[in-house]
LOLO-493703 format. One record per atom (N, C-alpha, C, CB): residue in one letter; x, y, z. Coordinates in pm, whole numbers, plus 50000, padded with zeros to 5 digits. Glycine has a CB too. Example, Ala and Ser with C-alpha at 12.3 -4.5 7.8 and 13.67 -1.06 7.14 Angstrom:
% LOLO-493703
A513194943150780 A512304955050780 A513204967050780 A511314955350905 S512854977550708 S513674989450714 S512905000350787 S514084994050572 
***
This chain:
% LOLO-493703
X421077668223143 X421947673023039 X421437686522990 X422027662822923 X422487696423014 X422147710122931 X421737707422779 X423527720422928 X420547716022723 X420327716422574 X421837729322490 X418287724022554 X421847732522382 X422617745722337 X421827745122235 X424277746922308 X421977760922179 X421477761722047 X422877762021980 X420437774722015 X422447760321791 X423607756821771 X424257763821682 X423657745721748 X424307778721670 X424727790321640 X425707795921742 X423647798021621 X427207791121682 X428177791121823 X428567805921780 X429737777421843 X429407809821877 X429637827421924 X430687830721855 X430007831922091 X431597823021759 X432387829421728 X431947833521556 X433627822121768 X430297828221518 X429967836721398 X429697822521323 X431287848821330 X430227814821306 X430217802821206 X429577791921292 X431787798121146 X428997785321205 X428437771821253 X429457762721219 X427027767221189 X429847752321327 X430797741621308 X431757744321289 X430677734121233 X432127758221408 X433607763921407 X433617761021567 X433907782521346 X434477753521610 X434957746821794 X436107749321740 X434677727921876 X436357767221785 X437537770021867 X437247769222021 X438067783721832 X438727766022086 X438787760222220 X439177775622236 X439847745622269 X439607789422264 X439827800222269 X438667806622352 X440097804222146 X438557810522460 X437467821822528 X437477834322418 X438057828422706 X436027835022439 X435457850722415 X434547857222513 X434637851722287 X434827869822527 X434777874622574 X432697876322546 X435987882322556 X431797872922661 X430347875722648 X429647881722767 X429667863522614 X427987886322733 X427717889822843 X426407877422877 X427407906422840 X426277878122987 X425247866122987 X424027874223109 X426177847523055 X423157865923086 X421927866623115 X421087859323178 X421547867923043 X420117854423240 X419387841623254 X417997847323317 X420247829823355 X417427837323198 X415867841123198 X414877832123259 X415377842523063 X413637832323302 X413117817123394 X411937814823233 X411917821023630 X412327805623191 X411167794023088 X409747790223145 X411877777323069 X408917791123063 X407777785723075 X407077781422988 X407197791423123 X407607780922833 X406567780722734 X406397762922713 X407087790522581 X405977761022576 X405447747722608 X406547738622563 X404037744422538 X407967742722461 X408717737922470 X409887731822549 X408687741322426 X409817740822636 X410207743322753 X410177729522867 X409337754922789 X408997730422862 X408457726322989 X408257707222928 X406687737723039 X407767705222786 X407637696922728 X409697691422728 X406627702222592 X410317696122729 X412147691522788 X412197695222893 X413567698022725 X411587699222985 X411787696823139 X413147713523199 X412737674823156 X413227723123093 X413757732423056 X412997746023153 X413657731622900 X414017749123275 X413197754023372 X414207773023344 X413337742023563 X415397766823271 X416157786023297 X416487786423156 X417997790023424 X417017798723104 X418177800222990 X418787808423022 X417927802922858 X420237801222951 X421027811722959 X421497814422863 X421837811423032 X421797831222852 X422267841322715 X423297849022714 X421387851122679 X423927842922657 X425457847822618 X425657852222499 X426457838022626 X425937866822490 X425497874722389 X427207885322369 X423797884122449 X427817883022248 X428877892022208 X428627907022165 X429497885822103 X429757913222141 X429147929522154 X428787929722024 X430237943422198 X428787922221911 X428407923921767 X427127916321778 X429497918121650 X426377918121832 X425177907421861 X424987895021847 X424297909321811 X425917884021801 X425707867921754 X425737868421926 X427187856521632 X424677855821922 X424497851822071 X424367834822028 X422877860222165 X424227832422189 X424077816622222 X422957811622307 X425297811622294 X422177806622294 X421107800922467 X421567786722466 X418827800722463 X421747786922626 X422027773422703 X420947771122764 X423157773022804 X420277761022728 X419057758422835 X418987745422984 X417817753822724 X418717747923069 X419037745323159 X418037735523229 X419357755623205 X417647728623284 X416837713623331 X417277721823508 X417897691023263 X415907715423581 X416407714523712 X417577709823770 X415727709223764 X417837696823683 X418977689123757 X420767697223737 X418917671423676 X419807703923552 X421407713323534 X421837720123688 X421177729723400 X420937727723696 X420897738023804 X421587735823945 X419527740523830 X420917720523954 X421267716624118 X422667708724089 X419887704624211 X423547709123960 X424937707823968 X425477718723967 X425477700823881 X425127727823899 X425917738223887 X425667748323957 X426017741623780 X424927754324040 X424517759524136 X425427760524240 X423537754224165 X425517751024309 X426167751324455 X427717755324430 X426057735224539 X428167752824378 X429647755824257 X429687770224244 X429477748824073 X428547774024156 X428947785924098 X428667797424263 X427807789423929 X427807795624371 X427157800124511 X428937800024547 X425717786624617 X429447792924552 X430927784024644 X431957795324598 X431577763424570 X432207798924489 X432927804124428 X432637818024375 X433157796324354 X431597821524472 X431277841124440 X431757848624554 X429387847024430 X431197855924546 X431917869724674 X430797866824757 X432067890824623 X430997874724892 X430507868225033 X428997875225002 X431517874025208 X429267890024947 X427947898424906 X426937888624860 X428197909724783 X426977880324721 X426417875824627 X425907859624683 X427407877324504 X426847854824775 X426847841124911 X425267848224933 X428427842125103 X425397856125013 X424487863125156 X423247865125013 X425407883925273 X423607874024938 X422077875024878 X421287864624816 X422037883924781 X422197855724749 X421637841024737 X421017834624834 X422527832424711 X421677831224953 X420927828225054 X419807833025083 X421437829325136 X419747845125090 X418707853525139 X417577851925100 X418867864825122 X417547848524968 X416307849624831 X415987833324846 X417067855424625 X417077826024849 X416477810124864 X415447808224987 X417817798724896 X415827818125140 X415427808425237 X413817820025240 X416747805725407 X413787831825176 X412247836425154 X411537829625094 X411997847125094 X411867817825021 X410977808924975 X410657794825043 X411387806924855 X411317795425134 X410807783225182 X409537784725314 X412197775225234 X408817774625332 X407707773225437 X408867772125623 X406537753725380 X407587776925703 X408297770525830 X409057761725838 X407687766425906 X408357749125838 X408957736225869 X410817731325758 X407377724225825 X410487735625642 X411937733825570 X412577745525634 X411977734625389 X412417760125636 X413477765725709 X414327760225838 X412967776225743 X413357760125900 X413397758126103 X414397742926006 X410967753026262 X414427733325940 X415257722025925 X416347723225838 X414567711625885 X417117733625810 X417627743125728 X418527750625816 X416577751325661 X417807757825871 X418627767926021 X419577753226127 X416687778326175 X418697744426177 X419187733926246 X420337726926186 X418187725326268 X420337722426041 X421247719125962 X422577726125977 X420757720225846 X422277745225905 X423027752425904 X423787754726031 X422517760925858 X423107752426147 X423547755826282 X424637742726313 X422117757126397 X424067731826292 X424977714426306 X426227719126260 X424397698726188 X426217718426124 X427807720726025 X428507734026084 X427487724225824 X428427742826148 X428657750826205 X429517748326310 X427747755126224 X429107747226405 X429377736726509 X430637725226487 X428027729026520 X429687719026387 X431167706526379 X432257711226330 X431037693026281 X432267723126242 X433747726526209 X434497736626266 X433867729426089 X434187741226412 X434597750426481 X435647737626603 X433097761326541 
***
């Protein structure tokens, strides 16, 4: 479960308008002890042009739902550089089972 802080963006506390606004967001990697003591690995900052902002804080598990979603639904550029940056982190053995994977699903849908 995502945390929020609870200073919402449109200025008032315990104002849920359903209406978009317009923000810029951000996301930072956590480490402090609160953090880590909720299992709180990203944040995210969504910040209006009059400065009231918001942090969403984010859990591994947030991530590995919303992740593949938000990867699915970007431009091919932002696909490829994601990829790119994930598979520099992995060791031999998870790549080489990764590439084989990637290569299988490939295959089966051709």
């Amino acid at each position: 479960m995502a945390l929020i802080t609870n200073q919402w963006l449109k200025g008032e506390k315990n104002c849920y308008s359903y209406s978009p606004i317009k923000v810029s967001t951000e996301v930072e990697e956590t480490s402090d002890k609160w953090s880590t003591e909720n299992l709180v690995v990203a944040r995210l900052y969504l910040s209006k042009e009059n400065g009231n902002h918001q942090y969403i804080f984010l859990t591994q598990d947030d991530l590995a739902n919303l992740l593949p979603s938000l990867v699915f639904l970007s431009d091919e550029t932002t696909q490829i550089k994601t990829a790119l940056n994930a598979i520099k982190k992995l060791s031999n053995i998870p790549l080489l089972e990764f590439m084989t994977e990637a290569f299988s699903t490939r295959a089966k849908s051709k």
